[in-house]
C-alpha positions as CSV (number, residue, x, y, z in Angstrom):
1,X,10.7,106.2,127.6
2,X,12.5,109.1,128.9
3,X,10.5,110.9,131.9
4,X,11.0,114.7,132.0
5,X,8.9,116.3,134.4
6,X,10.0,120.0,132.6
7,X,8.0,118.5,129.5
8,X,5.1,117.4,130.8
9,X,4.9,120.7,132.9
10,X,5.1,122.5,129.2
11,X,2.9,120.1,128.0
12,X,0.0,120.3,130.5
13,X,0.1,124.1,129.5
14,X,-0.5,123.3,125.8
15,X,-3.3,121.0,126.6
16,X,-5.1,123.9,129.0
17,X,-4.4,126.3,126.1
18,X,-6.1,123.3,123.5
19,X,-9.6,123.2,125.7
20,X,-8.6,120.2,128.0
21,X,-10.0,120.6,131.3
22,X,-6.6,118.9,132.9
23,X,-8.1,119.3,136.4
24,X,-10.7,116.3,135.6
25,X,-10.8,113.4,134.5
26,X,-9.8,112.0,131.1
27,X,-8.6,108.8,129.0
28,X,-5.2,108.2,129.4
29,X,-3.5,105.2,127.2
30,X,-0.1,104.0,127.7
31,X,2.3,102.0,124.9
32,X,4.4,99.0,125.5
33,X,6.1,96.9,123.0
34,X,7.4,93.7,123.0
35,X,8.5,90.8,120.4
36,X,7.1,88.5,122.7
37,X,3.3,88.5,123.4
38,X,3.0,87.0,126.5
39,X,5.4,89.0,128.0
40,X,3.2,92.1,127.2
41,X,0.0,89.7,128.5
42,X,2.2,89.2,131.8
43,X,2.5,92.8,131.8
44,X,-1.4,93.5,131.4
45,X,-2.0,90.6,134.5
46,X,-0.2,93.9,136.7
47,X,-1.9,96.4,135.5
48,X,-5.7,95.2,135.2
49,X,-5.8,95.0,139.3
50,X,-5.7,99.5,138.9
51,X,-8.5,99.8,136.4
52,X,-6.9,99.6,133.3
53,X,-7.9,98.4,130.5
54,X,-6.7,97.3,126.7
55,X,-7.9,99.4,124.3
56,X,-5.8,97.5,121.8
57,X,-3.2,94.7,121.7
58,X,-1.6,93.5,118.0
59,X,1.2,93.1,116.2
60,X,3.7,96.2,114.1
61,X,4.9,96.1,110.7
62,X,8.2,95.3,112.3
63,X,6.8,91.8,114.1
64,X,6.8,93.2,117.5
65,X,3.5,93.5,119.6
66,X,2.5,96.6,120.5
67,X,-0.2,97.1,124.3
68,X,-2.3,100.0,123.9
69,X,-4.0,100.2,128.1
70,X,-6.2,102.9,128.9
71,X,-7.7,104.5,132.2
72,X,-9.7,107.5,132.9
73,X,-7.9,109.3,135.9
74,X,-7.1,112.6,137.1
75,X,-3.3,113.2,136.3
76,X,-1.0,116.7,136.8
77,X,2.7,116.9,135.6
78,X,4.0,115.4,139.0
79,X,1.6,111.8,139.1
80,X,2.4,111.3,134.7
81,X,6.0,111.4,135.7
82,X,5.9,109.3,138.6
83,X,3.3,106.4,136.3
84,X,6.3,107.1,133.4
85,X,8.7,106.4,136.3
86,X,6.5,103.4,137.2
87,X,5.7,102.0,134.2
88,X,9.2,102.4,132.5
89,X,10.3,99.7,136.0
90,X,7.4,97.7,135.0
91,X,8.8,97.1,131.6
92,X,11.9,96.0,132.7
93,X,10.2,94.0,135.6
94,X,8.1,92.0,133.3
95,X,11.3,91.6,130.7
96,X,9.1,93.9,128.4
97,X,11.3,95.8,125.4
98,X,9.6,99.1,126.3
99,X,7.4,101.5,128.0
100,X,6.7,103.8,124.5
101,X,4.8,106.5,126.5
102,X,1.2,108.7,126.4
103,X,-1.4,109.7,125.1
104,X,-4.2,111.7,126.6
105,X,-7.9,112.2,125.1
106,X,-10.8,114.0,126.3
107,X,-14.1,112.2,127.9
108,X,-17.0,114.0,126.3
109,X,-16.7,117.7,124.3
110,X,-19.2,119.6,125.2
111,X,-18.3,122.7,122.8
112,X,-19.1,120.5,120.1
């Protein structure tokens, strides 16, 4: 995955502007794909020592298997792009095809 600092600046805006309250804590996930699976399990074994956790682990329609891991954290433009940094040298530590990047979802809305 490309890490763009600019972007996630522009995009940390948009989510203020949508109702997230991006100075607390929320569920972040983060996509890795492989063909092999227990490259993406090796993967997993680094990551589950920070909290994170799978929220979903199975195979594409193109036969590759796709990590879904999830944490709730407190992230700003500046820490995303260093964990994109991070995890994109994780993939290629762990001989995993590749980091495939974010997503971000609120805890609990309370508006609703």
């Amino acid at each position: 995955m490309q890490a763009d600092l600019k972007q996630l600046k522009g995009i940390f805006i948009k989510m203020s502007e949508d109702g997230f309250d991006i100075k607390s804590s929320l569920k972040w996930s983060f996509y890795f794909i492989d063909k092999k699976k227990q490259q993406l399990e090796k993967l997993y074994r680094e990551m589950e020592q920070h909290d994170y956790w799978i929220e979903n682990f199975e195979e594409n329609d193109e036969n590759e298997w796709v990590l879904k891991v999830s944490k709730i954290d407190i992230l700003n433009p500046e820490k995303l792009h260093k964990r994109n940094i991070a995890f994109n040298e994780l993939a290629n530590y762990c001989d995993v095809k590749l980091y495939d990047g974010w997503d971000v979802e609120k805890l609990c809305d309370s508006k609703s």
